[in-house]
N, CA, C and O atoms as a GROMACS GRO file, in nm:
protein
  416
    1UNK      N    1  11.250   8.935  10.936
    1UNK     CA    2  11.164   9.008  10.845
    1UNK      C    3  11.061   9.089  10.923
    1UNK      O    4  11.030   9.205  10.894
    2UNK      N    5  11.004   9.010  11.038
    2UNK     CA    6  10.967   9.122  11.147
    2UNK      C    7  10.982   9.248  11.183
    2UNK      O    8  10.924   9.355  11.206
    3UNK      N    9  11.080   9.195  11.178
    3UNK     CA   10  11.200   9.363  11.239
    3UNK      C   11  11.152   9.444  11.137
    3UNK      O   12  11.070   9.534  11.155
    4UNK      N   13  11.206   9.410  11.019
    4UNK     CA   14  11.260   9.450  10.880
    4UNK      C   15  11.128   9.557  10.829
    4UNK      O   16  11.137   9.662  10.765
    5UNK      N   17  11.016   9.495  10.879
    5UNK     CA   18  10.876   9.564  10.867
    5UNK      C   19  10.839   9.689  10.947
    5UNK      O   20  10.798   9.800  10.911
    6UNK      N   21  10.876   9.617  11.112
    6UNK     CA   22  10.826   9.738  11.176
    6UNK      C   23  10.918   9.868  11.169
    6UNK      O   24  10.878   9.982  11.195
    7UNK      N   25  11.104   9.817  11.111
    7UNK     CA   26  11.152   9.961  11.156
    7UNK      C   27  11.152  10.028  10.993
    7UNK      O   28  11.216  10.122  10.945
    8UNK      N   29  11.071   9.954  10.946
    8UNK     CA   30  11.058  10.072  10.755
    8UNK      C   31  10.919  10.040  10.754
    8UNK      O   32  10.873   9.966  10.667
    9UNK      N   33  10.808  10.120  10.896
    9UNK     CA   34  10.697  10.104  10.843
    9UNK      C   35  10.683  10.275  10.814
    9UNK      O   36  10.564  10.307  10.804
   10UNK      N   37  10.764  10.374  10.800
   10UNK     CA   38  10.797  10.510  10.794
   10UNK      C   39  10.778  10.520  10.581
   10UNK      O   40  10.702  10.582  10.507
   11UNK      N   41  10.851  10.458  10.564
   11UNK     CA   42  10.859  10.376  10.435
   11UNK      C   43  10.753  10.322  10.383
   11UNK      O   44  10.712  10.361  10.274
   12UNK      N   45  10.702  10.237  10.441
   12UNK     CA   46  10.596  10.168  10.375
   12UNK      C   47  10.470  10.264  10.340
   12UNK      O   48  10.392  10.269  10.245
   13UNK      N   49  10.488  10.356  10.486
   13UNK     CA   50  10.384  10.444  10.466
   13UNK      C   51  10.381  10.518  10.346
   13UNK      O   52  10.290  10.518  10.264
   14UNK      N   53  10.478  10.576  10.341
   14UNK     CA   54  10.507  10.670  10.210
   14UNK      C   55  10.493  10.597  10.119
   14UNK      O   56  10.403  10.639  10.046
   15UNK      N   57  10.564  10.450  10.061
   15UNK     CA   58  10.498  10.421   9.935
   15UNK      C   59  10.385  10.400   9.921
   15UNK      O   60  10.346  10.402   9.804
   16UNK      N   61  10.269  10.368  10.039
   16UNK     CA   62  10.167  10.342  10.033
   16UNK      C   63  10.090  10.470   9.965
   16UNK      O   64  10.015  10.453   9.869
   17UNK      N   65  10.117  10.617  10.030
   17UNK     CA   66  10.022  10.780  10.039
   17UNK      C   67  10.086  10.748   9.918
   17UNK      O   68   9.990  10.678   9.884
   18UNK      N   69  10.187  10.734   9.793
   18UNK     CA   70  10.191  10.759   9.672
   18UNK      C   71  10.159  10.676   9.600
   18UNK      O   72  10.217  10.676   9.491
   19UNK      N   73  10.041  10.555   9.626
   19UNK     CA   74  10.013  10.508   9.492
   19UNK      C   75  10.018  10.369   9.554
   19UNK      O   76   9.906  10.318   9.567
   20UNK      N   77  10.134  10.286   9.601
   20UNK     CA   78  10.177  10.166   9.616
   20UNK      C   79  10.029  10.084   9.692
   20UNK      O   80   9.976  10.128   9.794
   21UNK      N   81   9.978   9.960   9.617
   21UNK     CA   82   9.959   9.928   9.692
   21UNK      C   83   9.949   9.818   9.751
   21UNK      O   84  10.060   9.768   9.732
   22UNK      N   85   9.856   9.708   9.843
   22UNK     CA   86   9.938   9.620   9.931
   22UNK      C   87   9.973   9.510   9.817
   22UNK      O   88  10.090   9.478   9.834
   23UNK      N   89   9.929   9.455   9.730
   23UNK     CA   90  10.049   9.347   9.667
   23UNK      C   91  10.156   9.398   9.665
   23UNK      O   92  10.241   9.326   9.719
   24UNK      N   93  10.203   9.515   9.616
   24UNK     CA   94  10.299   9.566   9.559
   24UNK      C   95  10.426   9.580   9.709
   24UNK      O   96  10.548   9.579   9.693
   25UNK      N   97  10.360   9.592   9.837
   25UNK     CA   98  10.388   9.581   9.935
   25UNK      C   99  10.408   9.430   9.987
   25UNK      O  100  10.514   9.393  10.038
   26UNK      N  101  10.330   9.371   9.974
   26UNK     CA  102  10.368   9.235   9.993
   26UNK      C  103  10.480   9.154   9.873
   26UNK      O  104  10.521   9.043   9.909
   27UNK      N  105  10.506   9.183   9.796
   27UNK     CA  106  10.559   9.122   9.700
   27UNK      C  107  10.674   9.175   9.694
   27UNK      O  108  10.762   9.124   9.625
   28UNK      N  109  10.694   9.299   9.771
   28UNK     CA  110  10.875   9.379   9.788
   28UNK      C  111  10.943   9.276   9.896
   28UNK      O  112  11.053   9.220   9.899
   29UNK      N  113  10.809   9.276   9.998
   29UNK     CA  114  10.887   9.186  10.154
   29UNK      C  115  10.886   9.017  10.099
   29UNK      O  116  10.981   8.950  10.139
   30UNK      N  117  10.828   8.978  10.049
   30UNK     CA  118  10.862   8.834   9.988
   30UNK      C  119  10.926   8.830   9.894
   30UNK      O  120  10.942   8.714   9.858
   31UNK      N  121  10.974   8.904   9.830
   31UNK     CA  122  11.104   8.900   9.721
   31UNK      C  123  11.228   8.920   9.816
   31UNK      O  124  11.330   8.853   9.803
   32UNK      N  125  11.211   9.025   9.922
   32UNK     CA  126  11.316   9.068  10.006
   32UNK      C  127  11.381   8.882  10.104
   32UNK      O  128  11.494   8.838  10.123
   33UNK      N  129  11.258   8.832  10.136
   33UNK     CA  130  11.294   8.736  10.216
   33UNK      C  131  11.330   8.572  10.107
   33UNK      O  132  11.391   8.465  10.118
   34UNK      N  133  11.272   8.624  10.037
   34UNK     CA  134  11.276   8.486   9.946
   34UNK      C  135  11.497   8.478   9.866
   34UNK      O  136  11.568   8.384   9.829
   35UNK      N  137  11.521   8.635   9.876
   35UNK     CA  138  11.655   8.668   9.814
   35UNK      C  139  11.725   8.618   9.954
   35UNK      O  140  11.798   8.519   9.960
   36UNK      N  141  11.686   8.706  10.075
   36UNK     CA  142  11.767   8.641  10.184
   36UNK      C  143  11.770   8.514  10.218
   36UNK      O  144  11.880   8.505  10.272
   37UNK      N  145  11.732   8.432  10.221
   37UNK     CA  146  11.712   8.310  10.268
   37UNK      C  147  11.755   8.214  10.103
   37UNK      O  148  11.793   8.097  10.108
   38UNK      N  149  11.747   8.257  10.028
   38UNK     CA  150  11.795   8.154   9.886
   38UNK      C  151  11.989   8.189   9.903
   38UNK      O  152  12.082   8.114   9.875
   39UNK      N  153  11.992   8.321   9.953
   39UNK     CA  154  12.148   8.349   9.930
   39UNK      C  155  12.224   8.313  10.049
   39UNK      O  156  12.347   8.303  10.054
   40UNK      N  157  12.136   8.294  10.150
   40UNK     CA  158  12.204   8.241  10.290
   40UNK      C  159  12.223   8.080  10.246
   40UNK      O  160  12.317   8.006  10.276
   41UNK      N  161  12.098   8.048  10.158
   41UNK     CA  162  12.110   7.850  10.096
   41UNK      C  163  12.225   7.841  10.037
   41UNK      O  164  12.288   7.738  10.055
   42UNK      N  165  12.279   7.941   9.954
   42UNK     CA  166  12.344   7.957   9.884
   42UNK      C  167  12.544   7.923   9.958
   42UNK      O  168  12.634   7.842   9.934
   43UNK      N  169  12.525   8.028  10.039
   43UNK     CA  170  12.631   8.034  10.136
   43UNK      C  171  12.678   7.927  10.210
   43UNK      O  172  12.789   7.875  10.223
   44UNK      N  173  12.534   7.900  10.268
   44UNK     CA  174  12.567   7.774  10.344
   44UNK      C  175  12.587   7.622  10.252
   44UNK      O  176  12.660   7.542  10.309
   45UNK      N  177  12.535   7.580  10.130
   45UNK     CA  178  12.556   7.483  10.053
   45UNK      C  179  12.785   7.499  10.034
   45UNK      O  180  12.878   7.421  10.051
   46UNK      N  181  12.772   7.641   9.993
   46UNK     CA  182  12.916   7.651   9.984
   46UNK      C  183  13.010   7.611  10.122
   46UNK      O  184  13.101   7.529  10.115
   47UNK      N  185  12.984   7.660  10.207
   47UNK     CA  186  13.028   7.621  10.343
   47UNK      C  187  13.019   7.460  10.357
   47UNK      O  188  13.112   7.389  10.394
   48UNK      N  189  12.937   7.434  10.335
   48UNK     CA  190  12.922   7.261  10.342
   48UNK      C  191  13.009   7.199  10.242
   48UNK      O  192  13.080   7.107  10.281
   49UNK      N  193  13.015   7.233  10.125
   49UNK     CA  194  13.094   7.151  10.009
   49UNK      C  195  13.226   7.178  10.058
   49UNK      O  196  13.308   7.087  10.064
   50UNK      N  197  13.263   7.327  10.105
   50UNK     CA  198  13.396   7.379  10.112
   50UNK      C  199  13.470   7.287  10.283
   50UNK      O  200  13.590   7.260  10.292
   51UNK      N  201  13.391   7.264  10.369
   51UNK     CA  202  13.399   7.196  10.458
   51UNK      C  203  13.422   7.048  10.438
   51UNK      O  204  13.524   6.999  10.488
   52UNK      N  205  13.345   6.977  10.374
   52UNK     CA  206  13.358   6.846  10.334
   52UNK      C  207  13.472   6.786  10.253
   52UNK      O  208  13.529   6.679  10.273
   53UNK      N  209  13.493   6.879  10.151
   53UNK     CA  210  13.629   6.898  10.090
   53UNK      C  211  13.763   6.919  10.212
   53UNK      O  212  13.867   6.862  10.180
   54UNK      N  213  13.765   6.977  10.311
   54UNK     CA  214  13.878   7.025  10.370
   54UNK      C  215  13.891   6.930  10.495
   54UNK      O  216  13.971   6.938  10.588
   55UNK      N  217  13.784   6.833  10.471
   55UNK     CA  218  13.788   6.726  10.574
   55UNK      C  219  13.817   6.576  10.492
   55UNK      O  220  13.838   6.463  10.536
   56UNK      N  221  13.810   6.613  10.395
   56UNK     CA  222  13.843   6.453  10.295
   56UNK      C  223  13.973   6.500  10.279
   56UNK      O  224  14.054   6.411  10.306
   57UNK      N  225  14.013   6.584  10.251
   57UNK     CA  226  14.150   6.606  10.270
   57UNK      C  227  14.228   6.602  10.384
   57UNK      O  228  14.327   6.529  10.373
   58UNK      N  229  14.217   6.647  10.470
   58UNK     CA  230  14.281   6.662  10.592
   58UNK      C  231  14.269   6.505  10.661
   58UNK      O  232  14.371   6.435  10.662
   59UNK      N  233  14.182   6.471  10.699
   59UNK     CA  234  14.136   6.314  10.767
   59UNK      C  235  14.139   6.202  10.637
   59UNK      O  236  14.154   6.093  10.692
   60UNK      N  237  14.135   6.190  10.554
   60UNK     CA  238  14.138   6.111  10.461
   60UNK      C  239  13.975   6.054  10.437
   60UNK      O  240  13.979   5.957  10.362
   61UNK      N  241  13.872   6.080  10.468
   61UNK     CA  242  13.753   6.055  10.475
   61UNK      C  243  13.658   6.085  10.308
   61UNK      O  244  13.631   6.185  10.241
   62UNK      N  245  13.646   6.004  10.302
   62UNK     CA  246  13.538   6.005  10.186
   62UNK      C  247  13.425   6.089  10.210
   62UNK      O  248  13.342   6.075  10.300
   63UNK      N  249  13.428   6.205  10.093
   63UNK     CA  250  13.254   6.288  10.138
   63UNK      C  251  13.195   6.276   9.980
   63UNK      O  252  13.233   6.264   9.863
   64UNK      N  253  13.113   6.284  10.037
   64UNK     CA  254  12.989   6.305   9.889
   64UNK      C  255  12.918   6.420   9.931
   64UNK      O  256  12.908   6.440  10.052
   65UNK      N  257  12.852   6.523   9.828
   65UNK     CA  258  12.785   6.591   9.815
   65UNK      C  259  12.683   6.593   9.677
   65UNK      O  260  12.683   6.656   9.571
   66UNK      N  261  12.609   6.501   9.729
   66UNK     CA  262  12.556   6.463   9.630
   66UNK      C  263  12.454   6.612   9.580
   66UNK      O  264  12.418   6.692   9.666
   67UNK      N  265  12.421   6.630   9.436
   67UNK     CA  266  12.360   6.664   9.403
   67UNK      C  267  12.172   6.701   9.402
   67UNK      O  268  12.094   6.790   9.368
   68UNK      N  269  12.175   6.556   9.467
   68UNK     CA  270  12.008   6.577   9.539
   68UNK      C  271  12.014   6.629   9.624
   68UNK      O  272  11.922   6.710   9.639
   69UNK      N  273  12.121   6.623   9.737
   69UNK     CA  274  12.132   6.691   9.895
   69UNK      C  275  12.111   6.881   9.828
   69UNK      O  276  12.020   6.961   9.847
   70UNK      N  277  12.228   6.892   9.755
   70UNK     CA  278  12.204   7.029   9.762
   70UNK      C  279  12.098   7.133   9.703
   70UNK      O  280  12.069   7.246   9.743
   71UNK      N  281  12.029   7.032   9.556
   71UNK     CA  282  11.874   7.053   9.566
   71UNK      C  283  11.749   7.070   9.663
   71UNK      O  284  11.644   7.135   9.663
   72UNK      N  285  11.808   6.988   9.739
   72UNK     CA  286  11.711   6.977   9.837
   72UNK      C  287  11.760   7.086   9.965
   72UNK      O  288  11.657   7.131  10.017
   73UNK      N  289  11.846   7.126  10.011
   73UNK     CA  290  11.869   7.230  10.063
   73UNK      C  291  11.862   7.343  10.022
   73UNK      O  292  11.843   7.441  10.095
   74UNK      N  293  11.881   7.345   9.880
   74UNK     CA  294  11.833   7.536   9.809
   74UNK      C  295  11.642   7.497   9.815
   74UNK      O  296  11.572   7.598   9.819
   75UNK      N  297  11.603   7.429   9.815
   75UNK     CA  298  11.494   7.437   9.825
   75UNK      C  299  11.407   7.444   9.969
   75UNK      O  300  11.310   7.517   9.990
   76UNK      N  301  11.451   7.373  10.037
   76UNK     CA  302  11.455   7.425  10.170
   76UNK      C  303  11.476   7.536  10.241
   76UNK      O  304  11.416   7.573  10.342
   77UNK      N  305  11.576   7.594  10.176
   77UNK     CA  306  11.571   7.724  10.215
   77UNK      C  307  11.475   7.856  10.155
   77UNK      O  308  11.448   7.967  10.203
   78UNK      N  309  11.446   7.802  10.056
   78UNK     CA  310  11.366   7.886   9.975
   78UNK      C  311  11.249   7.899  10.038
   78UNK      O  312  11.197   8.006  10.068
   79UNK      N  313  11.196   7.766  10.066
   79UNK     CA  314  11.094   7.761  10.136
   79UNK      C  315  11.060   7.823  10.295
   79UNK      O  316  10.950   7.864  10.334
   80UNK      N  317  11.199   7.817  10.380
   80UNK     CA  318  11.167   7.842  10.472
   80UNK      C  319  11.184   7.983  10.471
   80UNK      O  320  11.162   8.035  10.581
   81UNK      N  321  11.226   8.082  10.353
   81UNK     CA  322  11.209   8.221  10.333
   81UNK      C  323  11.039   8.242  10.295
   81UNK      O  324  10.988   8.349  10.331
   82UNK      N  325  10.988   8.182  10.253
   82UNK     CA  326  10.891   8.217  10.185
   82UNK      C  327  10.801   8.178  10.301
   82UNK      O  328  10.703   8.254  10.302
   83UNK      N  329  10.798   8.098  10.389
   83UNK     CA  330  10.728   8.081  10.506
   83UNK      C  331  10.688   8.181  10.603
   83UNK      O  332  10.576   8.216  10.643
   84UNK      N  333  10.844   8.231  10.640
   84UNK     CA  334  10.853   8.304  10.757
   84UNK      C  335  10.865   8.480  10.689
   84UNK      O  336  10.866   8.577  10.765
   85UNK      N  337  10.875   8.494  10.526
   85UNK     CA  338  10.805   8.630  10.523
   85UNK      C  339  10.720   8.665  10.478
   85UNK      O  340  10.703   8.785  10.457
   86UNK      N  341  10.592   8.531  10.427
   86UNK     CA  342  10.471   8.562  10.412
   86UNK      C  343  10.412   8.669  10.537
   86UNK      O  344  10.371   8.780  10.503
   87UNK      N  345  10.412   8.635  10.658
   87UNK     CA  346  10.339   8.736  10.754
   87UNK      C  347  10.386   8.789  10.790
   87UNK      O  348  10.350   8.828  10.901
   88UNK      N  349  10.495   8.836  10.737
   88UNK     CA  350  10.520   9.003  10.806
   88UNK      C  351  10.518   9.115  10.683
   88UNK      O  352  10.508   9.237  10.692
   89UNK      N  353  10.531   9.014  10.546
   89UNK     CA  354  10.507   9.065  10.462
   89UNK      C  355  10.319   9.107  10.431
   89UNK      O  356  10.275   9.209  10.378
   90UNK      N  357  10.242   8.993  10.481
   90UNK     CA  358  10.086   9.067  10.466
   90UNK      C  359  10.024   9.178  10.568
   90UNK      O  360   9.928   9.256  10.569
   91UNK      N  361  10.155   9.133  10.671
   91UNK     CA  362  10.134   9.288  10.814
   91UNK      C  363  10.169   9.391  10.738
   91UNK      O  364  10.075   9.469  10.726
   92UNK      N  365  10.261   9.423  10.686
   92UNK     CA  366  10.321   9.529  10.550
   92UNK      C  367  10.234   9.594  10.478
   92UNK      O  368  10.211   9.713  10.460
   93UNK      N  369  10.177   9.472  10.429
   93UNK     CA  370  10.081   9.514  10.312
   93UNK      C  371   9.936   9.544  10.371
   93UNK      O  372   9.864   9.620  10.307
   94UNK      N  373   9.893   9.492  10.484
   94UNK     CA  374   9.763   9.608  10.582
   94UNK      C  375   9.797   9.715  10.603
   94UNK      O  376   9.701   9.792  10.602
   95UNK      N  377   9.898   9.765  10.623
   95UNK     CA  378   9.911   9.873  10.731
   95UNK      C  379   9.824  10.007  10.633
   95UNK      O  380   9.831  10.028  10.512
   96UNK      N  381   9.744  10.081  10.739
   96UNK     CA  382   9.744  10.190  10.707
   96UNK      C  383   9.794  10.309  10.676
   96UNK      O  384   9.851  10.370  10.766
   97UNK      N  385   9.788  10.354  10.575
   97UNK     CA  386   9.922  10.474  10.520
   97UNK      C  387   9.902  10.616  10.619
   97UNK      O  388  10.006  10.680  10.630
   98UNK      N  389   9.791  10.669  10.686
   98UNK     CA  390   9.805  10.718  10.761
   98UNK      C  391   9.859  10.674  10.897
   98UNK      O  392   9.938  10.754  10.948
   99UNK      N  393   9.846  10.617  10.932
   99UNK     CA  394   9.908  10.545  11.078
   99UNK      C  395  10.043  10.498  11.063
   99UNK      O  396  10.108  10.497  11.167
  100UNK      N  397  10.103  10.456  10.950
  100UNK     CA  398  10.241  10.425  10.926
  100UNK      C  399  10.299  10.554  10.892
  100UNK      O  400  10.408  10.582  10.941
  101UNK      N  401  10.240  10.639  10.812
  101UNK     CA  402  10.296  10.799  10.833
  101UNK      C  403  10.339  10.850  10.988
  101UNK      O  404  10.447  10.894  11.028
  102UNK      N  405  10.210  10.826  11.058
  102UNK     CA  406  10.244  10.884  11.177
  102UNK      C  407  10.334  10.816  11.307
  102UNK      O  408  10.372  10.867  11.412
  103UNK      N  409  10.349  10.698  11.259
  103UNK     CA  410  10.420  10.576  11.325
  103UNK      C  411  10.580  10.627  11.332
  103UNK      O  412  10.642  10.665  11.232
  104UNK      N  413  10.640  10.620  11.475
  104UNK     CA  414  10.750  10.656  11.495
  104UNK      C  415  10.853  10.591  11.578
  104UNK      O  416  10.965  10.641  11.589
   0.00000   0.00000   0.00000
């Protein structure tokens, strides 16, 4: 999300000179990170069930996937989106619209 900030601070600038401002900026990059990181939970919960399944089959091994586990991993992930793009999302939402204009 770092990244994600500094190489659309060209962007940010501009929504900023028209109006936008920093919630509205902070709340694009924490929706942005909160979607990535819930749909990567997402992916990876599938990968795990789809794995566990193809190993109770194959080896004869008993799996559970219990229902709390995967609560607790979409939530985990949610969280650790919302962690790690709180601050790059409030760097976002400082920036100056002249200096991110001129930022190259």
């Amino acid at each position: 999300m770092l990244v994600s900030v500094t190489e659309r601070t060209r962007e940010i600038g501009v929504r900023m000179a028209v109006g936008a401002r920093g919630g509205d900026i902070l709340l694009q990059f924490l929706v942005e990170a909160v979607v990535l990181s819930v749909g990567g939970g997402l992916i990876g919960i599938g990968l795990g069930a789809g794995i566990a399944r193809i190993v109770s089959a194959k080896v004869g091994w008993n799996t559970l996937v219990s229902p709390e586990s995967v609560a607790l991993a979409f939530a985990f992930s949610a969280a650790i989106g919302i962690f790690f793009g709180f601050y790059p999302a409030r760097k976002a939402a400082g920036l100056d619209p002249i200096e991110a204009l001129r930022y190259e």
